[in-house]
C-alpha positions in Angstrom: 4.5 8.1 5.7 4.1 9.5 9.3 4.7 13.8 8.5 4.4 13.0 4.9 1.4 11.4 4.3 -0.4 11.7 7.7 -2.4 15.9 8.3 -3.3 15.2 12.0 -7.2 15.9 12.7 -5.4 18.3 15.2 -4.7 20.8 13.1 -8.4 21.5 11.4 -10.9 22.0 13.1 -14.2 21.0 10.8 -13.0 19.0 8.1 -14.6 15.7 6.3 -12.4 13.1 7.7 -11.8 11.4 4.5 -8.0 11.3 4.1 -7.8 10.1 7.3 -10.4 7.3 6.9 -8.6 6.6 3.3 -5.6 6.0 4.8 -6.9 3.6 7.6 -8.5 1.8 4.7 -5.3 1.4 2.4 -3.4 0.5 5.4 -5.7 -2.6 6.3 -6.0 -3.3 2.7 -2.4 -3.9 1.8 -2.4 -6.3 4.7 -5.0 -8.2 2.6 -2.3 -9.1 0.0 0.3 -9.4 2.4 -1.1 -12.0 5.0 -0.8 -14.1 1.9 2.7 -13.7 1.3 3.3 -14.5 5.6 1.0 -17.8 5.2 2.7 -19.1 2.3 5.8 -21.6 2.1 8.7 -19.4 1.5 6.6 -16.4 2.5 9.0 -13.3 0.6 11.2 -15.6 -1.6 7.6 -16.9 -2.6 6.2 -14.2 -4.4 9.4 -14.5 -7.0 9.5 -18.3 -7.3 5.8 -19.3 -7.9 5.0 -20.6 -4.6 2.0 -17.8 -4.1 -0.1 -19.7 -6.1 -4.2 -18.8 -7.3 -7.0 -21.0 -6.8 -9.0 -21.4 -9.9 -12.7 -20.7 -8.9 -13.8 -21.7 -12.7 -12.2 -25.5 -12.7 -13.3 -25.7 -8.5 -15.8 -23.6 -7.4 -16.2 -24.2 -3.9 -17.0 -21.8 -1.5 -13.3 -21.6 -0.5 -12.4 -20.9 -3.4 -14.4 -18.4 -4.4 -14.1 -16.3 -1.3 -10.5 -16.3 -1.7 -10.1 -15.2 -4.9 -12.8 -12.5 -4.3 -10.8 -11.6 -0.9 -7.5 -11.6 -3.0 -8.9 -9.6 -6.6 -10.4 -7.0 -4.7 -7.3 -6.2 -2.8 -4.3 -7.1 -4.7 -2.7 -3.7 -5.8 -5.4 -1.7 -5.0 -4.8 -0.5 -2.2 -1.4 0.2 -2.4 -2.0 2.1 -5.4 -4.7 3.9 -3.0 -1.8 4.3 -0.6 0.8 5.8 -2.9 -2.1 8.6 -4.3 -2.2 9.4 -0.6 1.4 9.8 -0.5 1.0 12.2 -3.3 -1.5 14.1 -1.5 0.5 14.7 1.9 3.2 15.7 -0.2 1.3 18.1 -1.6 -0.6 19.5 1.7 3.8 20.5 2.8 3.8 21.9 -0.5 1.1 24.4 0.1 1.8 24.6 3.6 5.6 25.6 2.6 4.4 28.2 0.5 1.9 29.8 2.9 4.7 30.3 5.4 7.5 31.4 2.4 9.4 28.8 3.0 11.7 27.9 -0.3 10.8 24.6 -1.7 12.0 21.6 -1.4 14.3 23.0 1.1 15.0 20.8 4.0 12.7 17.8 2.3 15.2 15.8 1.5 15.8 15.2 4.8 12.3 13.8 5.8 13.0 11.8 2.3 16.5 10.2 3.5 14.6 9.5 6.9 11.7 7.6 5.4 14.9 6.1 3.1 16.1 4.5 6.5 12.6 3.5 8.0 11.9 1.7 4.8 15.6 0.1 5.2 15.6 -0.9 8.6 11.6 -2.7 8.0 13.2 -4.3 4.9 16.2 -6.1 6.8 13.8 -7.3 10.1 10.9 -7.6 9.2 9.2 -7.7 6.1 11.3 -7.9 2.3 8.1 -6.3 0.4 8.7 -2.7 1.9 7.5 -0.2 -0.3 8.6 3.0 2.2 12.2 2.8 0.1 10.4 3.8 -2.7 8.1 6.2 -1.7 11.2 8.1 -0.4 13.0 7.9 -4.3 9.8 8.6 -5.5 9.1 11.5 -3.0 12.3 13.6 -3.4 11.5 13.2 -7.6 8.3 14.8 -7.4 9.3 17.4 -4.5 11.4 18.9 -7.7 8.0 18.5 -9.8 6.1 20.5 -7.4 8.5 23.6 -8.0 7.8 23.2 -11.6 5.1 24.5 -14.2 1.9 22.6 -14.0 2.9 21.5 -18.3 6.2 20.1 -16.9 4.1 18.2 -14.7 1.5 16.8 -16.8 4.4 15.5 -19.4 5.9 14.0 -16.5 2.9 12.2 -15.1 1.4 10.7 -18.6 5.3 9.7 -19.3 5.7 8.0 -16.6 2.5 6.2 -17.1 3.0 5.3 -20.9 6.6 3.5 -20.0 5.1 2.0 -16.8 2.1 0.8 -19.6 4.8 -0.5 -22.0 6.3 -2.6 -19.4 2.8 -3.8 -18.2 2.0 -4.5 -21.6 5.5 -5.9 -23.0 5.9 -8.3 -19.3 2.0 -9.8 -19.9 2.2 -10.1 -22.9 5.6 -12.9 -22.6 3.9 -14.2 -19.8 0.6 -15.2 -22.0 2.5 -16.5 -25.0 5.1 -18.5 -23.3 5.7 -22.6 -22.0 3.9 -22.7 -19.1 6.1 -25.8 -18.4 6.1 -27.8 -14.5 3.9 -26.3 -12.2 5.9 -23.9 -10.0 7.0 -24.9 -6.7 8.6 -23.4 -3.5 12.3 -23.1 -2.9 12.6 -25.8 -0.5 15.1 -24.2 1.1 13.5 -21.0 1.4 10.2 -22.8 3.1 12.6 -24.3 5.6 14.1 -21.2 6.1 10.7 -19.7 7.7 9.6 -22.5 8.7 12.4 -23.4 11.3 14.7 -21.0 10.6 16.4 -18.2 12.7 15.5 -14.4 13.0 19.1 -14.4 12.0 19.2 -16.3 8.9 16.3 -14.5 7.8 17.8 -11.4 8.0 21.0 -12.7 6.5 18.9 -14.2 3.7 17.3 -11.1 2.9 20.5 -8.8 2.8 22.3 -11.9 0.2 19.0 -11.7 -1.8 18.4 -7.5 -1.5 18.5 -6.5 -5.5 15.8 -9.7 -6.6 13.9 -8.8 -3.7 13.9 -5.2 -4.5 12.6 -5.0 -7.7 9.1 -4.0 -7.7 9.6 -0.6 -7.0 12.2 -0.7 -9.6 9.7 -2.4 -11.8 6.8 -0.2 -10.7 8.4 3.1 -10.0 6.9 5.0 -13.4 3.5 3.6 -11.6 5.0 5.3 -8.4 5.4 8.7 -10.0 2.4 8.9 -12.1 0.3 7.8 -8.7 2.2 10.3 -6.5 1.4 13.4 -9.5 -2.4 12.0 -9.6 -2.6 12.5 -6.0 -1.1 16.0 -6.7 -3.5 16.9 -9.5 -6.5 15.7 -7.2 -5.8 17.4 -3.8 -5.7 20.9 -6.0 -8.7 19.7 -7.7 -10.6 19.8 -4.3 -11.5 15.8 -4.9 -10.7 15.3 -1.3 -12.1 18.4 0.2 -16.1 18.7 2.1 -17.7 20.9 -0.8 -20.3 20.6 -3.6 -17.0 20.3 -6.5 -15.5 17.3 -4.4 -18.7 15.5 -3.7 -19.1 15.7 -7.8 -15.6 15.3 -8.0 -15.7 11.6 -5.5 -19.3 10.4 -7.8 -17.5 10.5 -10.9 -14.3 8.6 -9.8 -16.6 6.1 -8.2 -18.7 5.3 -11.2 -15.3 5.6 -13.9 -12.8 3.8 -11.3 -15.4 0.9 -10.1 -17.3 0.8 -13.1 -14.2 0.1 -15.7 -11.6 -1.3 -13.1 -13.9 -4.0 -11.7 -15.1 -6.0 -14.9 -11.8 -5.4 -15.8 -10.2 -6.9 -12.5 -12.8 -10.0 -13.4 -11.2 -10.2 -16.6 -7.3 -10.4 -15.1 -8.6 -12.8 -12.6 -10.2 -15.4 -13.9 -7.2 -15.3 -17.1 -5.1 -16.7 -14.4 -1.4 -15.8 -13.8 -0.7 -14.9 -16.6 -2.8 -11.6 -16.3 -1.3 -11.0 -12.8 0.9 -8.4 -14.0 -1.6 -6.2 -15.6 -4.2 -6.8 -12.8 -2.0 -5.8 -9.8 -0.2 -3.3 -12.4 -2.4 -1.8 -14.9 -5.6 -2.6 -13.2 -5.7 -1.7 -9.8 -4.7 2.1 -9.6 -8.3 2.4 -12.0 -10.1 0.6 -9.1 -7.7 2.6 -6.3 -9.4 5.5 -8.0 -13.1 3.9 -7.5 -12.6 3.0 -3.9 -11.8 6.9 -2.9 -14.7 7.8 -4.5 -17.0 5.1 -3.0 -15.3 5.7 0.1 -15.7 9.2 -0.5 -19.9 9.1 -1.0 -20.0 6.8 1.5 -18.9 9.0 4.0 -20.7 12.0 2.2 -23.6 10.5 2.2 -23.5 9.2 6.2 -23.5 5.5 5.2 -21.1 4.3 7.4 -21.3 4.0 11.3 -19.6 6.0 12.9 -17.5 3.7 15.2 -16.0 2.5 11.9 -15.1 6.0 11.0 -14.0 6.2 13.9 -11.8 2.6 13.9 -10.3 3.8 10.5 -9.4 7.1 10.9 -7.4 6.1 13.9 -5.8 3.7 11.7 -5.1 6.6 9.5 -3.7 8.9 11.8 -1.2 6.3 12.8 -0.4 4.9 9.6 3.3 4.5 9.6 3.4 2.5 12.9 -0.1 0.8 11.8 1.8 -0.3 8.8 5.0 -1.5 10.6 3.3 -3.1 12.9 0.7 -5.4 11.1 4.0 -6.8 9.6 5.4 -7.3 12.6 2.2 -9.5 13.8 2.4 -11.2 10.7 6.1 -11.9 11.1 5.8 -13.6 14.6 2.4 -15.1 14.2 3.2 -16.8 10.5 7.3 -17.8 10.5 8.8 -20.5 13.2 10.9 -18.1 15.1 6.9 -17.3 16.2 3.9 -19.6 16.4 4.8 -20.7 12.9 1.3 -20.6 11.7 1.8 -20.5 8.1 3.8 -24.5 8.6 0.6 -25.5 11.2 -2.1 -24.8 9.3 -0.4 -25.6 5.8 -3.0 -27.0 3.2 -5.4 -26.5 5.7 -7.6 -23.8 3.1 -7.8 -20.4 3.2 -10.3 -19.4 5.8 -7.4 -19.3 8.8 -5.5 -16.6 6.6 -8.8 -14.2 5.9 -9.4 -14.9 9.8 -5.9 -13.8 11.1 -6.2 -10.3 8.4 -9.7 -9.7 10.4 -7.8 -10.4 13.7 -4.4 -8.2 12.9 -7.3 -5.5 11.9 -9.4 -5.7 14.8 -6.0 -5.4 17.1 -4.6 -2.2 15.1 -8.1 -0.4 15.2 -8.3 -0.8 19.3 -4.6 -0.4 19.5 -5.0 3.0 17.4 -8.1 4.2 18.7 -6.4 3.5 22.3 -3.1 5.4 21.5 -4.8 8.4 19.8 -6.7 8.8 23.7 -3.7 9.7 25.5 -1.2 10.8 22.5 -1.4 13.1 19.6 0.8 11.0 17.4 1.4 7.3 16.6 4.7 5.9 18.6 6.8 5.9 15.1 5.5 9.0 14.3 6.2 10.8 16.8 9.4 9.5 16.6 10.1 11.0 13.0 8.6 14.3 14.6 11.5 14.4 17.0 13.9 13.4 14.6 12.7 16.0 12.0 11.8 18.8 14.0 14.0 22.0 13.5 16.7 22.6 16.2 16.5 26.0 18.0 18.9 28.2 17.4 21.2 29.5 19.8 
């Protein structure tokens, strides 16, 4: 993220503060599916052994119930889908911004690529196994190439990319749905132990023995990855993001197309249980991803939201990368045993503690952001890619 996806407020001077406000929003909203994974037994080993289980609001529909799987549907891929367009468009913004100065292209990208390589790494191993900056960088340094191309090489790529991301969507679900359900699933024992009373140590070691299974959505996903990286292309030069009459038109219509088809259709995958998760968090949610900008997008076009959330978001936004490291980190020490061990307190206790610790997390990035930004231009890890990335004089 950081350089990549962040354009610092600094360097406009009246502009609609949307990206930034977007960003803020996807950054808090992937924390809504990961506070899950924190507060569940075997927290990352979890996700791939059937421990992160959904309540069934049809068969019990208490109040708890309901609010978590509403809390849950409308978050669960969205947002990072939302993210990962974003990516697409702060790749495109050093596109542009390359070509303006005559700068060749991708010139020295790949080294802001193999940098965001090593961020992702080094988040992966201590803190948090469902990284997705190691694929944004593969992703990035593919598309980089794109952006030098034709806009018909372009659009082949993106609808490709989509169509086999689709077939595996389709193909996975579809196995899912007509096989043995079985035993209900459990958690590894071993690995619920493991972050439960466990050592920083053994978790790190656990995740480096267990790297490729734990590694594979954005294997799985990375057609998804390109197609939403060349969608955020497409839109940034369609002015969808930009303060005129064309991308106030632009935001309605992906409003009513994204939110009107992706939520009955997130409804659907819900309530079909986990057997539709696939296609909900995969097929689904990049249509509502789409909605959200544009609500998002009228919402602040339109002056509905108060401007100390603009505010809270935006400086979310402009500190995305550390905002995003960090709300793992809280996670990490507030959820596992080598912390306050939350997650093994408060087991089976309902799911009101884990939507009250996301609001909490939230609350403590937005004043920690808004804080930072008052004395510093940058976010701590991004100003620590700047210094990294920043040409050396020459002598």
């Amino acid at each position: 993220m950081a350089d990549t996806l962040l354009t610092p407020a600094t360097r406009a001077t009246a502009r609609l503060p949307l990206l930034d406000v977007l960003r803020g929003a996807a950054i808090l909203g992937t924390l809504m599916t990961n506070v899950w994974i924190f507060a569940s037994p075997g927290s990352e080993w979890s996700v791939l052994q059937g421990g992160l289980t959904s309540p069934d609001p049809v068969a019990d529909p208490s109040a708890a119930n309901i609010a978590e799987t509403a809390f849950r549907a409308l978050a669960d891929g969205k947002f990072l889908a939302l993210l990962t367009i974003l990516f697409g468009v702060g790749l495109a913004i050093q596109y542009d911004s390359a070509a303006r100065r005559g700068d060749p292209w991708p010139g020295r990208y790949w080294r802001r690529a193999a940098f965001l390589l090593l961020e992702g790494t080094v988040h992966f191993v201590l803190v948090f196994a469902w990284d997705v900056l190691m694929g944004y960088a593969v992703t990035a340094l593919l598309v980089a190439r794109l952006l030098a191309r034709s806009e018909k090489v372009r659009r082949r790529a993106m609808w490709t990319a989509a169509a086999v991301h689709l077939t595996l969507v389709s193909l996975l679900t579809l196995a899912l749905a007509s096989g043995d359900d079985g035993a209900p699933k459990t958690p590894d024992p071993d690995a619920v132990a493991l972050y439960a009373r466990g050592g920083y140590g053994d978790q790190i070691a656990f995740r480096l023995e267990n790297f490729a299974a734990l590694r594979i959505e954005p294997v799985f996903s990375f057609g998804l990855l390109v197609f939403l990286f060349l969608l955020g292309v497409r839109l940034h030069r369609a002015g969808a993001f930009a303060p005129t009459g064309v991308g106030r038109r632009i935001r309605a219509r992906m409003a009513a197309w994204g939110l009107g088809l992706g939520l009955p259709l997130t409804l659907a995958t819900t309530l079909g249980g986990d057997d539709f998760f696939v296609l909900g968090r995969y097929g689904v949610a990049p249509l509502v991803a789409v909605g959200y900008i544009g609500l998002i997008g009228l919402a602040l076009d339109r002056l509905w939201v108060p401007k100390p959330v603009v505010t809270a978001l935006a400086s979310v936004g402009r500190t995305a990368l550390s905002c995003y490291v960090a709300q793992n980190l809280l996670c990490m020490l507030l959820c596992y045993g080598i912390g306050l061990g939350l997650a093994a307190r408060l087991a089976d206790t309902g799911p009101w503690w884990v939507m009250g610790l996301w609001a909490a997390v939230a609350l403590t990035l937005t004043a920690g952001s808004w804080l930072w930004l008052r004395r510093f231009d940058r976010g701590p890890l991004e100003s620590v890619q700047h210094r990294a990335l920043r040409p050396r004089p020459s002598r």
